[in-house]
C-alpha positions in Angstrom: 54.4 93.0 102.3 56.4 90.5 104.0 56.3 88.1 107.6 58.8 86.5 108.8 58.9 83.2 111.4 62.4 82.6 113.2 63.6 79.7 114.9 66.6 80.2 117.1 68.6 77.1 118.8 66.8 74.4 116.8 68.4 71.5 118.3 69.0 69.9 114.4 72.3 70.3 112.4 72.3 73.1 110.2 73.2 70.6 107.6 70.5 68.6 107.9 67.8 71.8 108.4 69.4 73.4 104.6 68.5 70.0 103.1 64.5 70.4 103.8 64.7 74.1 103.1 66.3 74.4 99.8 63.5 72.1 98.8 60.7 74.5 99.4 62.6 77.7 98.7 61.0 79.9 96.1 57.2 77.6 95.9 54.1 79.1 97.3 53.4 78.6 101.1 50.4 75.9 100.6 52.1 74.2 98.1 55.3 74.0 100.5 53.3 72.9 103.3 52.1 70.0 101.2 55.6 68.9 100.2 56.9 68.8 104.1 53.9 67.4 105.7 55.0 63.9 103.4 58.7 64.5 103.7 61.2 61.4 105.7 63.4 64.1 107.2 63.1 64.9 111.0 63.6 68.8 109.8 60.8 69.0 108.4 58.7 68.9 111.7 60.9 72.4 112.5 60.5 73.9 108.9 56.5 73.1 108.4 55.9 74.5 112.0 57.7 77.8 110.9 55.9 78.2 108.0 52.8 77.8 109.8 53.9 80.3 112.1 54.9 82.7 109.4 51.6 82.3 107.7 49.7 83.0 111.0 52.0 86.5 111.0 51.0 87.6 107.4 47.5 86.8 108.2 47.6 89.1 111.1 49.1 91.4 109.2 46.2 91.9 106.9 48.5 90.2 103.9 46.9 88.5 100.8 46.2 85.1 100.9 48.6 83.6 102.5 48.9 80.4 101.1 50.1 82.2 97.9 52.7 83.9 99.0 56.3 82.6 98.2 58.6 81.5 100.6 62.2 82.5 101.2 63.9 80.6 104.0 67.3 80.6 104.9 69.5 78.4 107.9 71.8 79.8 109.8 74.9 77.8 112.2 73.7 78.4 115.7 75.5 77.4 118.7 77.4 74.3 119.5 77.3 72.3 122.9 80.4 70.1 123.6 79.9 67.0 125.7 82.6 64.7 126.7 82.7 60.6 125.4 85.0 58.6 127.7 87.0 56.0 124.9 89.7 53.0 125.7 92.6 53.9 128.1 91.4 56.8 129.0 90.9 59.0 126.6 88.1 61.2 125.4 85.9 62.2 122.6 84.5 65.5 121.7 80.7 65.3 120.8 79.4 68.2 119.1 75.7 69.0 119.4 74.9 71.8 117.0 72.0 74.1 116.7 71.1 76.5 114.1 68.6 79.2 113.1 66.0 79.1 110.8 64.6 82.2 109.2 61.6 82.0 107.2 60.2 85.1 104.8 56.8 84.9 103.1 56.6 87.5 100.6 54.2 88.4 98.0 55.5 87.8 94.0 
């Protein structure tokens, strides 16, 4: 049995977001929730909310323990908002702001 947490226009580079993920990819959910809670990186506010999000799922879904289960997460690019930096002599830099999606699977081994 599997659930499944997504996060859609998280307002981190998808970059930075595959950093924390690879990290927790293929452990168990409590032991990945251990590992983000003490992580530096600002993504791992997004990821350890998912996964407590996707636990919460496979728990209504009648799943075994959740905190066993494994976790398979992926990071897709999501949108990007331009916004306009005025430089010297009056030109202008691009700013890219980019989203992405995070999906994250629990499933059992």
């Amino acid at each position: 049995m599997e659930a499944r947490a997504v996060l859609k226009y998280a307002r981190i580079t998808p970059r930075k977001a595959r950093r924390v993920v690879n990290l927790i990819r293929n452990k168990s959910a409590g032991d990945a929730i251990i590992f983000l809670k003490f992580m530096p990186y600002r993504g791992a506010r997004f990821v350890e909310k998912l996964l407590k999000s996707a636990m919460a799922n496979a728990e209504q879904k009648k799943a075994v323990n959740p905190e066993s289960m494994i976790v398979k997460a992926y990071v897709d690019h999501g949108s990007t908002m331009k916004r306009v930096e005025p430089r010297a002599m009056g030109r202008a830099n691009i700013i890219k702001k980019r989203s992405c999606h995070i999906t994250l699977v629990l499933s059992e081994e």
